[in-house]
C-alpha positions in Angstrom: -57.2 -32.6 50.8 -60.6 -32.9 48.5 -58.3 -30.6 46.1 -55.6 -32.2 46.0 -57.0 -35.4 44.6 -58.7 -33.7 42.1 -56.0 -31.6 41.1 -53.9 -35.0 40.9 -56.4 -36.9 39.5 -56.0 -35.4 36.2 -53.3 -36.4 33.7 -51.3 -33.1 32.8 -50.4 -34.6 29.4 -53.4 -35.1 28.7 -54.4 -32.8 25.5 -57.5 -32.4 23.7 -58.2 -34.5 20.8 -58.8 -32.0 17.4 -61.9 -31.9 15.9 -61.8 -34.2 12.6 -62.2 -32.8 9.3 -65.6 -33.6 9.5 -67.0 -31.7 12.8 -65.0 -28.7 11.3 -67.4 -29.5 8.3 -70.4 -29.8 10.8 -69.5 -27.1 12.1 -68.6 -24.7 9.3 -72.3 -25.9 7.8 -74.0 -25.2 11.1 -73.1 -21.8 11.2 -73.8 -20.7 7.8 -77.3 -22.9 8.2 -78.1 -20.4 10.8 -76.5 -17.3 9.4 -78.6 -18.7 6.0 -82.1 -19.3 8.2 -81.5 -16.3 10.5 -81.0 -13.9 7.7 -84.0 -15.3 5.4 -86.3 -14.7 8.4 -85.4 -11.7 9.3 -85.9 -10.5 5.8 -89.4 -12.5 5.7 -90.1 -10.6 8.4 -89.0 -7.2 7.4 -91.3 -7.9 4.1 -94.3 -9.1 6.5 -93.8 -5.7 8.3 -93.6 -3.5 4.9 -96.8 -5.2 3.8 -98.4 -4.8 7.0 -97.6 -1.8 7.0 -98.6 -0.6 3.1 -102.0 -2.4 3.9 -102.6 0.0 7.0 -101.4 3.1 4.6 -103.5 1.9 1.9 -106.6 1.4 4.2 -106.6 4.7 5.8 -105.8 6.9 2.7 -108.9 4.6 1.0 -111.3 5.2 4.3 -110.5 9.1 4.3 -111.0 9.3 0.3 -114.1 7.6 0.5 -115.4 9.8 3.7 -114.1 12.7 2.1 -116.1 12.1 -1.1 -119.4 11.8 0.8 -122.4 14.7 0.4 -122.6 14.4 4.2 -119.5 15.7 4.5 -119.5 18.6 2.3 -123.4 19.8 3.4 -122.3 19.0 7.3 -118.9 21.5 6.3 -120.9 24.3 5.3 -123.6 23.8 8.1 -124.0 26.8 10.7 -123.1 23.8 13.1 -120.4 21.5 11.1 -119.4 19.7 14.8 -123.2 18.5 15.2 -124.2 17.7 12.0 -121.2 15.5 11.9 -120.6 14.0 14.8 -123.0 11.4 14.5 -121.8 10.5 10.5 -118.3 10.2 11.5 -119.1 7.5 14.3 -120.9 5.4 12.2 -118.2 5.7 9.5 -115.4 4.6 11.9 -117.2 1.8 13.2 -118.1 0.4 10.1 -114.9 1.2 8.3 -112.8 -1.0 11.4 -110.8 2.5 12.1 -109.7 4.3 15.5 -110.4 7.9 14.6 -112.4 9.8 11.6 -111.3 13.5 12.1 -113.0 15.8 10.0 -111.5 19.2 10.3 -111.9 22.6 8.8 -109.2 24.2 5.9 -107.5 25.4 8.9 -107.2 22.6 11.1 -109.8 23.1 13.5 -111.5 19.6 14.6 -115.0 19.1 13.8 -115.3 15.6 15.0 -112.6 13.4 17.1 -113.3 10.1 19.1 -112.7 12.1 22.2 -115.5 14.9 22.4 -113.3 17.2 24.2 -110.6 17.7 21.4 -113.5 18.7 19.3 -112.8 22.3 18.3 -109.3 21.9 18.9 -106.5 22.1 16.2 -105.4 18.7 14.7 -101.6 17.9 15.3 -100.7 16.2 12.6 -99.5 17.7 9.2 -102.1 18.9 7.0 -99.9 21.3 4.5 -99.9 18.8 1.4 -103.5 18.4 2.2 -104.4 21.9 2.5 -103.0 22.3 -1.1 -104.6 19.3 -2.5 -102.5 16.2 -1.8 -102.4 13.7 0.5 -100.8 13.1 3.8 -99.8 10.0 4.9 -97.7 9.5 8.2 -96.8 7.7 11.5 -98.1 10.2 14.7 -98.4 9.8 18.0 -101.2 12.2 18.8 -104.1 12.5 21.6 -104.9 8.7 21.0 -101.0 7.1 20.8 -98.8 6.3 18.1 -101.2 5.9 14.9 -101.1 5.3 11.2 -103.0 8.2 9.3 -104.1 9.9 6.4 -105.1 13.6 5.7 -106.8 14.2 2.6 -108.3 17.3 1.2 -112.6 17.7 0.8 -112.9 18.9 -2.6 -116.2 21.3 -3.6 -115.7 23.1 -6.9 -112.5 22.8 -7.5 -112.1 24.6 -3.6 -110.8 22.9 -0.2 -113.6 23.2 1.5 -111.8 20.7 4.8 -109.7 17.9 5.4 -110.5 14.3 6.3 -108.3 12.1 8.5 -108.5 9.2 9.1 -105.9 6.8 11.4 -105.1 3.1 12.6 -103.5 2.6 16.1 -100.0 1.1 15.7 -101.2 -1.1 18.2 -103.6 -2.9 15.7 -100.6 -3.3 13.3 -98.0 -4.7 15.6 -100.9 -7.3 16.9 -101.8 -8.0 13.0 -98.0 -8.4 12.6 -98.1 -10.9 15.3 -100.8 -12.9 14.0 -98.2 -13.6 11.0 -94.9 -14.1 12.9 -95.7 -17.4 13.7 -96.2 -18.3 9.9 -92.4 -16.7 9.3 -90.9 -18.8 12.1 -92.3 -21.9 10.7 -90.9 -21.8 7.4 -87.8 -20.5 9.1 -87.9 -24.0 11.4 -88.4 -25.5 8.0 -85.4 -24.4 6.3 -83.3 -24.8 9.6 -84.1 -28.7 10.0 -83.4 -29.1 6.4 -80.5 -27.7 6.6 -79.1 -29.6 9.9 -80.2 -32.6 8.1 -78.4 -31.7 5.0 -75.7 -30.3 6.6 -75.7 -33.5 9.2 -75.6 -36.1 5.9 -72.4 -34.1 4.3 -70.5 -34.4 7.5 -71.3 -38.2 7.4 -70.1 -38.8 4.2 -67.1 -36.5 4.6 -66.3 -38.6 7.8 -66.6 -42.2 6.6 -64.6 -40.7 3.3 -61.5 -39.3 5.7 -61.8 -41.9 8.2 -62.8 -39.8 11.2 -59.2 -38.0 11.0 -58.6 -34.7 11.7 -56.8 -32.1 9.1 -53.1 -32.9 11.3 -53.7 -36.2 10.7 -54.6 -36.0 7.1 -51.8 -33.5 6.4 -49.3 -35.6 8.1 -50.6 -38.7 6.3 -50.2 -36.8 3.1 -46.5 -35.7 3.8 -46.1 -39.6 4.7 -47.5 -40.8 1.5 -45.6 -38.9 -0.8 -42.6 -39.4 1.1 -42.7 -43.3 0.9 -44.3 -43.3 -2.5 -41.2 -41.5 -3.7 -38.7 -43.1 -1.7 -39.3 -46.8 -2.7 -37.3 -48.5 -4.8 -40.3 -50.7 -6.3 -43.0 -49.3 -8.8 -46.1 -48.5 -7.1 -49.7 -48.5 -9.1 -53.0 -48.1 -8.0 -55.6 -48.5 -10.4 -59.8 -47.9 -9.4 -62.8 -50.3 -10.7 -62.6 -48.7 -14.2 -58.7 -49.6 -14.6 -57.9 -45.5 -14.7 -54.5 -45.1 -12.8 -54.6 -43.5 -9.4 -51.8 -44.0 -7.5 -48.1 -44.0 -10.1 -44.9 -43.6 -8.5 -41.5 -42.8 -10.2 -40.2 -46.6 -10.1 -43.4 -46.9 -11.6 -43.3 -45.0 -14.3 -39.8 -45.8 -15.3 -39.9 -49.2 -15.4 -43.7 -49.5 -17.5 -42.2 -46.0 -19.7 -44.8 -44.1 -19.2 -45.2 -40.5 -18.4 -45.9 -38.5 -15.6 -49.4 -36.8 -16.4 -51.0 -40.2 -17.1 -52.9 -40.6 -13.5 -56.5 -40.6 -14.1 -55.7 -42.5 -17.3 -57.1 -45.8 -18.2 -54.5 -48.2 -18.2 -56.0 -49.8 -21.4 -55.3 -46.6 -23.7 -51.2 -46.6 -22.2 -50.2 -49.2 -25.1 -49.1 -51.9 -22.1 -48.8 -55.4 -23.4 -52.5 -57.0 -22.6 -50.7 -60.0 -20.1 -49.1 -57.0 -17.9 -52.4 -54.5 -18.1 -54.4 -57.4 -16.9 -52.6 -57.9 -13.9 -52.6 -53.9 -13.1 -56.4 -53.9 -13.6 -57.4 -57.7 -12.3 -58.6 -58.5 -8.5 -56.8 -62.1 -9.0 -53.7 -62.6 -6.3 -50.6 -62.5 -8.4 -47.0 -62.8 -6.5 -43.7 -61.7 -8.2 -45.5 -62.8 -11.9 -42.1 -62.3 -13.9 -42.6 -60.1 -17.3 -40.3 -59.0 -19.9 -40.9 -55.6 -20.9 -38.6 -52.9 -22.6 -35.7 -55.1 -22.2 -36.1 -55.5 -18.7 -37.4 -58.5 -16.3 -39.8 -57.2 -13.6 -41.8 -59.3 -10.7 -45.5 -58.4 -11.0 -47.1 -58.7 -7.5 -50.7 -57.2 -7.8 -53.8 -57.8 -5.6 -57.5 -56.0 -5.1 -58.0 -53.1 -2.8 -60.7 -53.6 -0.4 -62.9 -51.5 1.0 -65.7 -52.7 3.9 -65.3 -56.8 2.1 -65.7 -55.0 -1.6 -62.8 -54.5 -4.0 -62.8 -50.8 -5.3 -59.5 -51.4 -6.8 -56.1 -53.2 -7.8 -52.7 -52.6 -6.2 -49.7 -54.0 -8.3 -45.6 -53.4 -7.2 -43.4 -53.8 -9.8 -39.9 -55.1 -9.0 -36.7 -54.9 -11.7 -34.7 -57.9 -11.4 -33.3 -57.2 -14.6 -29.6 -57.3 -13.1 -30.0 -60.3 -10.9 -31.6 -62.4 -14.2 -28.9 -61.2 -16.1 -26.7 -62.3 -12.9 -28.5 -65.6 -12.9 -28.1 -66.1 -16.0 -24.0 -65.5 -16.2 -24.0 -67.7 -12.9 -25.8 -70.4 -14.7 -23.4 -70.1 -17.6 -20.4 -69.9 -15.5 -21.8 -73.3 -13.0 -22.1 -75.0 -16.3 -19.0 -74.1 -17.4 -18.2 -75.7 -14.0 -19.3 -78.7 -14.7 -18.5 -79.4 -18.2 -15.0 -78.6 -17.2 -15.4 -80.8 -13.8 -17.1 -83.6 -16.6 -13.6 -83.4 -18.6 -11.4 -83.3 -15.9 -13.3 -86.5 -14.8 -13.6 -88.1 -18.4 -9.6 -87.2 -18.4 -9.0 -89.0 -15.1 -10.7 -91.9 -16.4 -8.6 -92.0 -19.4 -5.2 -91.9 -17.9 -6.8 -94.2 -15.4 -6.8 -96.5 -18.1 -3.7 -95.1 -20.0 -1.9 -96.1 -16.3 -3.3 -99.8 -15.9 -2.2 -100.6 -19.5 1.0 -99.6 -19.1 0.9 -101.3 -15.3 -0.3 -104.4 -17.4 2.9 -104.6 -19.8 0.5 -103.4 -22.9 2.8 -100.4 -23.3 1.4 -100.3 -27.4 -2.6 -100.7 -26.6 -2.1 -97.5 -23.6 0.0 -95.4 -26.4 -2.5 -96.4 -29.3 -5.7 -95.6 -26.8 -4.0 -92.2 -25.5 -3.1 -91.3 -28.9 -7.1 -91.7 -30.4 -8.1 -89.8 -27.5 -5.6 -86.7 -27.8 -6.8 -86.8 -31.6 -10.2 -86.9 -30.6 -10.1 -84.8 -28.4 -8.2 -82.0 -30.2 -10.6 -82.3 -33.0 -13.1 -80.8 -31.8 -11.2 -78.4 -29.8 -9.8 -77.4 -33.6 -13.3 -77.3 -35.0 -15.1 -75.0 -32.2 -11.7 -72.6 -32.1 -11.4 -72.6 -35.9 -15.6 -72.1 -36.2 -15.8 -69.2 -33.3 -12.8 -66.8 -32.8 -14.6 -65.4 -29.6 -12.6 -66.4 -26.9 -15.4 -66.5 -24.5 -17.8 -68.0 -26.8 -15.7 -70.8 -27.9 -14.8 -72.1 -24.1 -18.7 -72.3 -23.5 -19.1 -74.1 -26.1 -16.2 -76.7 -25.8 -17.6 -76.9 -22.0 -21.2 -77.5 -23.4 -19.8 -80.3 -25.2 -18.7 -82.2 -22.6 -21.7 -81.0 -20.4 -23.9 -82.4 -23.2 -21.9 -85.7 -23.8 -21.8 -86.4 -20.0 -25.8 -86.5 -20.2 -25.9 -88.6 -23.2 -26.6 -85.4 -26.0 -23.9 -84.8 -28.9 -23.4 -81.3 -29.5 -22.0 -80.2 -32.8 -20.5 -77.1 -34.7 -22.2 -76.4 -38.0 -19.9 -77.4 -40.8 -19.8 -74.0 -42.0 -20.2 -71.8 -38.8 -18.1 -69.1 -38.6 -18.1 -66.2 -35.9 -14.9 -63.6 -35.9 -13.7 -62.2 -32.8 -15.3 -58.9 -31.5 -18.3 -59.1 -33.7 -20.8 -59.7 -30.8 -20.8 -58.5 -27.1 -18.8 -61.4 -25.3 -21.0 -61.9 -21.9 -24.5 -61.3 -24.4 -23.2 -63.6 -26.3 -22.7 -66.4 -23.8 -25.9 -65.2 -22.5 -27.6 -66.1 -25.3 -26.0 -69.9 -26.7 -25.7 -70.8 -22.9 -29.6 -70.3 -22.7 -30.7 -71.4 -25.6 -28.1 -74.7 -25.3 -29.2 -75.9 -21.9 -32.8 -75.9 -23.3 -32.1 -78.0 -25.7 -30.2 -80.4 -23.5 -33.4 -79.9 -21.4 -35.7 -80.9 -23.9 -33.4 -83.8 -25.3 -33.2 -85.0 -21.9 -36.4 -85.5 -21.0 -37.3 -87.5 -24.2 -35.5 -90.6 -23.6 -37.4 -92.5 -26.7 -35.2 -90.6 -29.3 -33.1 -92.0 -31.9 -31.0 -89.5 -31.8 -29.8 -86.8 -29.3 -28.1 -84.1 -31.2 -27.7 -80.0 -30.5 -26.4 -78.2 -33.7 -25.0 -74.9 -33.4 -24.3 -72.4 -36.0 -22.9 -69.0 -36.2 -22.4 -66.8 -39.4 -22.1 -63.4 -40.5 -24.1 -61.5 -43.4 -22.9 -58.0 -44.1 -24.3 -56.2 -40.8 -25.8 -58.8 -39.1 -25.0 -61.9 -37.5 -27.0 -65.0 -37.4 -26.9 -67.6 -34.1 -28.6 -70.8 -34.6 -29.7 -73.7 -32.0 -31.1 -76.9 -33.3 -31.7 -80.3 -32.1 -33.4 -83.0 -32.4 -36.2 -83.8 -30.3 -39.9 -83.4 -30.0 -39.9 -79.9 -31.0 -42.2 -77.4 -30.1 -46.4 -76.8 -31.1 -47.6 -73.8 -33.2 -49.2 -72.3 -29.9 -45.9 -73.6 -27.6 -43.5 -71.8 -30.6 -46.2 -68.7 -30.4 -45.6 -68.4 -26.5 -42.1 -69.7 -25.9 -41.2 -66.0 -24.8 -43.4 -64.8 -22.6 -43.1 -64.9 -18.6 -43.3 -68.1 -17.2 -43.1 -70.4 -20.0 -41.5 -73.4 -19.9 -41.3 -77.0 -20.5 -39.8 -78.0 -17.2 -40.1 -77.1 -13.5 -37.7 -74.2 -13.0 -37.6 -71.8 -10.1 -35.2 -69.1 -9.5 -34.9 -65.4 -8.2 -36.7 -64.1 -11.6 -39.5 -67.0 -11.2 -40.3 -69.8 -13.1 -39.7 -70.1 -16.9 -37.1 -67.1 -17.2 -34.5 -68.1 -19.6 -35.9 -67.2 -22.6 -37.4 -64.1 -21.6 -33.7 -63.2 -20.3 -32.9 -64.3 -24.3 -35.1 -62.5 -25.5 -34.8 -59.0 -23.5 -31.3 -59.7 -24.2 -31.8 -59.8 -27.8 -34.0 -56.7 -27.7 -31.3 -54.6 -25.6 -28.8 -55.8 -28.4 -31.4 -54.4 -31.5 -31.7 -57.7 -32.6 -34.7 -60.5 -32.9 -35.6 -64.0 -32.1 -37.5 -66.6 -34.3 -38.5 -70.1 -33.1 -39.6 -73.1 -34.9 -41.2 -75.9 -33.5 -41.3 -79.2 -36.1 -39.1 -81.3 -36.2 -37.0 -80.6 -33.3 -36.9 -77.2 -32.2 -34.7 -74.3 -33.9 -34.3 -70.8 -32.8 -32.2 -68.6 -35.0 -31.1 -65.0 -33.3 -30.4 -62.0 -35.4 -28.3 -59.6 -34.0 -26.5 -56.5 -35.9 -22.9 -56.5 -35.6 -21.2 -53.8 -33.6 -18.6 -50.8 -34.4 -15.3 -51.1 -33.1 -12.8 -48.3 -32.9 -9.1 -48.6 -33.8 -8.4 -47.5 -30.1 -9.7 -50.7 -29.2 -7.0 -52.7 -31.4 -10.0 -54.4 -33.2 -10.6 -54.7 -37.0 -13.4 -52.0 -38.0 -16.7 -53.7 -38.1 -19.7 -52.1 -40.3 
């Protein structure tokens, strides 16, 4: 039963989590920290054993040079007795020189003295050939006393061997000398190990607070993510760092500011962006669909600081075109207006034959056909003037409907004397774009100043060679040197307006329409307020049943 529970106390779906990016970094620099340490001290100590070693080679082949050098040696050699007369000499001579053995042998091999007396007169086991010839020997043995470092060096008497000098160390003695200088190895070795946990330790810290603690899954699926959505939105993405370089610059992006697509890491200053629009990619300040005319289109500028732990490391702007819908706006406004100078007439009409009626009701047959007759001239008048002055179809009704539009709030509007606009000269819906803009701000701005003498809107249109001129006057305050200066960027305006491209559109719509049309815009500001629009005039083809235009 006690294994059962346990056995169902576990959740089979449960999976191990993978280590992060950064244990795999802890990890990866563990290993090589101990590979790095373990190797270095096993090469210290490989160089501690070599020099161990040398001295103990070095400090027997010295010993037996120096015995074998000695008068005592060479009289005790050709004594009737060598064993006795130098038994006694190589004693003192190992005692003093801190070695295990001083064998002094004959040419032959034959032991005169050994640390064991009964070996004396015995042959020595090591090699002695080199010696015998006049060299040195210099080996690792194990003879009668153990495993030993020695030397075997010739004993030189006129240019004769006369016998050979030995002289060893016990391998014990260098393995404990060896010991006495591990420790020393390990420590360093310690040394370089806990700096390089600690090092190792502070990489994987700052590699886990810079990937969040996620694993390589999760940062390759978060990868695959962002450049999906990045991609697949249809608003311009940009993400610029502290220093304004570009980090983050989707395709949206890109097409809408014009820029091109190896420009990340680029400061946004050195990308020829109007100031207005590079200070909003680069500011911390909260911005919400800021509108901005730029390359003939209207975009909403929405930007905001990145923030990292409370600190702002960064600006994130989106970039919405709204291009069509101002331009949809704008037609809409045009077309209301329209509306309403048409619903003003057929009102003003009503009120007329209103009147025409209760004349006739009253018996004053002559006063209602003199008053209907003024009011038909009147009327058709001006219908002459604007259809004779603008042959645009299109253009002329908006005009005829701002009329009554204007004269229903109290403003004249008139057609310039010597205006004169053919048909197909101008795009139709720009067109309208443009006067039906441009009127409705003055109307605006004569509205609003009720002090005036005079409220009057003069329009003129003319043609010069291969360009055509559109002018809109009136007459009230005007506009400053620094209002004239800034009448076309976003968000100007001289009243409260709000739509879907923001506040203050119009004119930027004007003007972006102007631009897309090659033309240009000029304002003046005192007295009254004139803006004069210059726009080339386009080709038609005969299979479009127009006049050719140059």
């Amino acid at each position: 039963m006690l294994v059962f529970i346990v056995f169902t106390d576990r959740d089979p779906d449960r999976r191990v989590h993978p280590r992060s990016v950064a244990s795999h970094v802890l990890l990866s620099l563990s290993v090589v920290a101990v590979l790095v340490v373990a190797m270095s001290v096993g090469l210290a100590y490989w160089q501690v054993y070599r020099q161990v070693d040398e001295a103990a080679s070095n400090k027997v082949t010295d010993v037996a040079f120096a015995i074998a050098g000695t008068d005592d040696v060479r009289e005790g050699l050709a004594a009737d007795d060598p064993a006795a007369a130098l038994r006694e000499f190589a004693e003192r001579e190992r005692a003093l020189t801190g070695t295990d053995f001083v064998v002094i042998m004959s040419v032959d091999g034959v032991r005169h003295t050994h640390p064991n007396p009964d070996l004396v007169g015995g042959r020595f086991g090591g090699t002695i050939a080199p010696a015998q010839a006049g060299g040195v020997v210099v080996e690792q043995y194990t003879g009668s006393l153990g495993p030993s470092t020695r030397a075997v060096v010739p004993v030189v008497q006129g240019g004769q061997v006369i016998g050979l000098v030995s002289v060893g160390l016990a391998r014990g003695k260098v393995w404990d000398q060896l010991r006495q200088l591990l420790p020393r190895v390990l420590l360093v070795g310690l040394a370089a190990g806990a700096v390089s946990g600690v090092a190792a330790l502070a990489v994987a810290r700052r590699v886990r607070r810079q990937t969040l603690g996620l694993n390589a899954k999760d940062l390759a699926r978060l990868h695959d993510h962002h450049q999906a959505v990045l991609h697949a939105i249809q608003e311009g993405l940009v993400i610029t760092d502290r220093e304004g370089r570009i980090q983050v610059l989707n395709d949206e992006a890109a097409r809408l500011l014009g820029l091109g697509e190896e420009v990340e890491g680029r400061r946004i200053a050195d990308l020829g962006l109007p100031p207005d629009l590079a200070a909003l990619l680069t500011g911390t300040r909260q911005q919400t669909d800021a509108p901005h005319a730029h390359r003939g289109r209207v975009l909403l500028v929405s930007s905001g600081a990145v923030l990292r732990d409370g600190r702002p490391v960064g600006t994130l702007t989106t970039l919405r075109d709204r291009t069509e819908l101002a331009e949809l706006t704008g037609q809409l406004g045009t077309v209301r207006g329209m509306a309403d100078a048409l619903h003003a007439q057929s009102h003003e009409a009503a009120n007329r034959l209103h009147s025409v009626v209760t004349l006739i009701e009253l018996g004053r047959t002559h006063e209602a056909l003199r008053f209907a007759t003024d009011e038909l001239r009147a009327t058709q008048r001006q219908r002459d003037g604007v259809l004779a002055a603008v042959e645009e179809p299109a253009v002329a009704a908006l005009l005829l409907g701002k009329a009554s539009q204007a004269a229903e709030r109290g403003v004249t509007l008139e057609i310039d004397a010597d205006a004169h606009l053919p048909a197909d000269v101008l795009p139709a819906r720009e067109a309208v774009t443009i006067l039906g803009n441009l009127i409705d701000n003055a109307i605006e701005a004569l509205v609003q100043a009720p002090d005036l003498p005079a409220r009057t809107i003069v329009v003129d249109a003319q043609v010069d060679g291969a360009q055509a001129l559109l002018t809109v006057s009136d007459t009230g305050p005007g506009l400053s040197d620094d209002a004239a200066e800034h009448a076309f960027e976003r968000g100007w305006s001289t009243k409260a307006v709000s739509g879907p491209a923001g506040r203050g559109i119009g004119l930027a719509l004007v003007q972006q329409t102007v631009e897309q049309l090659g033309g240009h815009i000029t304002v003046t500001g005192y007295p009254g307020a004139t803006f004069v629009v210059t726009l080339p005039v386009r080709e038609r083809t005969k299979e479009e049943g127009a006049p050719w235009m140059t």
